[in-house]
N, C-alpha and C positions, 0 to 999 in steps of 0.2 A: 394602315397595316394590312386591312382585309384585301386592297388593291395589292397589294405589293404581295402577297399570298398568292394571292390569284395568278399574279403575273410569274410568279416562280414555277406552280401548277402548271400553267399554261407553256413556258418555255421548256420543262421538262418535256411535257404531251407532242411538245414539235422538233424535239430534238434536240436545241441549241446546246451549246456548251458549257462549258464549267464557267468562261470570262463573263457571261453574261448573269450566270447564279451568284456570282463572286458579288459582281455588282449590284446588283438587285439585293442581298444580303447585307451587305456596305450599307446601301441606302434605307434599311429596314434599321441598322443598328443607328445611324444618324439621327432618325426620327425618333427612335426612342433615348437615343441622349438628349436631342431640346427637348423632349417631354418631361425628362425626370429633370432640366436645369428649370424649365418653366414652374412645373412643380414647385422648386424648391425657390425658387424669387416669390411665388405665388404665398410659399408657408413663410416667409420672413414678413411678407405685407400682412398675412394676418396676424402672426407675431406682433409687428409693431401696431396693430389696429387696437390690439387686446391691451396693449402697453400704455397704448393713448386713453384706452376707454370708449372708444368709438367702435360703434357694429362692421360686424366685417358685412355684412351686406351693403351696408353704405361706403364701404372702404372697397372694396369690391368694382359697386357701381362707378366710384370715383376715379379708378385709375380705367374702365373700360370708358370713359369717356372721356378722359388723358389722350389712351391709345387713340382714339377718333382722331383726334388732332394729330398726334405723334407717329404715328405708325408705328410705333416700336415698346412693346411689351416691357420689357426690360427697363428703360426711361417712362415708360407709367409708373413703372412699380417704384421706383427711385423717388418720383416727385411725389406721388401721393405721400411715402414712407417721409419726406422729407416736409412737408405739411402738420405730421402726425405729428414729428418730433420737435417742428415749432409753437404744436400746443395748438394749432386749430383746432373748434370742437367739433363735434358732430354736426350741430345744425349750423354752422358755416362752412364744413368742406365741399360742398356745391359750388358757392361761391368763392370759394380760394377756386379750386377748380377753374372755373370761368374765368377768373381775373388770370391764370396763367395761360390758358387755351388762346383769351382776349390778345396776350404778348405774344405769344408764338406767333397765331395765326395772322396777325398785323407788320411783322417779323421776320418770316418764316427763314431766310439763310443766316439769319445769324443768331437769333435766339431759340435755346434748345431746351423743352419743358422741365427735364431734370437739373438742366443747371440754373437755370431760374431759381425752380422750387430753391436748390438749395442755396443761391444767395439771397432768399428772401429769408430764408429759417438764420443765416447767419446775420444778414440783417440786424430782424427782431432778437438774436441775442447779444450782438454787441453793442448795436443801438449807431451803428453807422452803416449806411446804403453802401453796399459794395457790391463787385461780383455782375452776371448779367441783370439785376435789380437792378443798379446802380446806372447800367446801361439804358432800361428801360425806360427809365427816369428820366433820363437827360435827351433821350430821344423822341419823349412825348411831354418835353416843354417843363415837367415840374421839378427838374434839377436834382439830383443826388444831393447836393450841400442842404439844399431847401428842406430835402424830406428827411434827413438828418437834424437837423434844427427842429422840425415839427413834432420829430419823433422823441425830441429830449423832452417835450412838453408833454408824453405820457405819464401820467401814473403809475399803469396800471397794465398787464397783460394785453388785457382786451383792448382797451385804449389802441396800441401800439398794432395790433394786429388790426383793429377797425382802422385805422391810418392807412394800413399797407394794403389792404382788401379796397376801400375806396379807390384810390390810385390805380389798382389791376382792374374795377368794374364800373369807373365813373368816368368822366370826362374823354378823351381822345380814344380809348378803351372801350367805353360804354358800348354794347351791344354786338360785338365782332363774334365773339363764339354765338350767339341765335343767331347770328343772321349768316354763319357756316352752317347750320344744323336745319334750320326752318326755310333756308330758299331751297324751291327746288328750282331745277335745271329747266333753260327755255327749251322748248320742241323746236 
């Protein structure tokens, strides 16, 4: 905003015209429309962070390490919110995290971290692998039918979520989001 100030200062001081204030004005009101939309996806994450029972600092941290992956704000705030309302707890949304970062980033044109997140949430509440989960599944060898079948053989919440969190952070998956984060680049 302070740029775009300057720049208005500035085109005054040299003369330019109205078409160029016009626009510079334009581009000053745009900025501050994704700040109040970002804003307001920002307050619905804490919303549901509060809803879940989980810190917004960790919820927070969660979808800014989404965004790493994702580029895109908006699909952090989705999946993490989508997380929340499958009932991950606090000390495993790190690890849901990773196991979705793990799919994307193994993935990358076709699996999209919010739509993940939320066939995994639909998932654990029908209790059948569908959606890009269903997808992921069947692209990393442990079959949609398979992990439906394993997943009848929950009891329990946690059960059914430890199922689906193995699958994103074990086997074929294991270790793809560190080793995005932790390599650095050759010289």
């Amino acid at each position: 905003l302070k740029d775009s100030v300057d720049d208005v200062s500035n085109a005054i001081s040299l003369g330019f015209g109205a078409d160029m204030l016009v626009d510079l004005a334009g581009g000053m009101m745009d900025l501050m429309e994704s700040t109040d939309e970002l804003r307001g996806d920002l307050s619905m994450l804490d919303q549901n962070a509060r809803a879940a029972g989980v810190g917004l600092g960790t919820t927070r941290e969660a979808m800014q390490k989404l965004n790493t992956v994702s580029g895109e704000t908006d699909s952090s705030i989705e999946a993490v919110s989508n997380l929340l309302a499958a009932g991950v707890p606090e000390n495993r949304l790190q690890e849901a995290v990773e196991g979705l970062a793990n799919a994307a980033i193994t993935f990358p044109d076709t699996v999209k971290i919010e739509s993940l997140a939320d066939s995994l949430q639909e998932t654990l509440a029908t209790g059948e692998a569908t959606g890009q989960f269903a997808e992921v599944l069947d692209r990393i060898g442990y079959g949609a039918e398979n992990f439906t079948n394993n997943l009848a053989m929950c009891t329990t919440e946690a059960e059914k979520q430890e199922l689906a969190l193995n699958v994103l952070t074990q086997g074929p998956l294991k270790g793809v989001y560190d080793c995005l984060l932790y390599t650095s680049p050759s010289p």
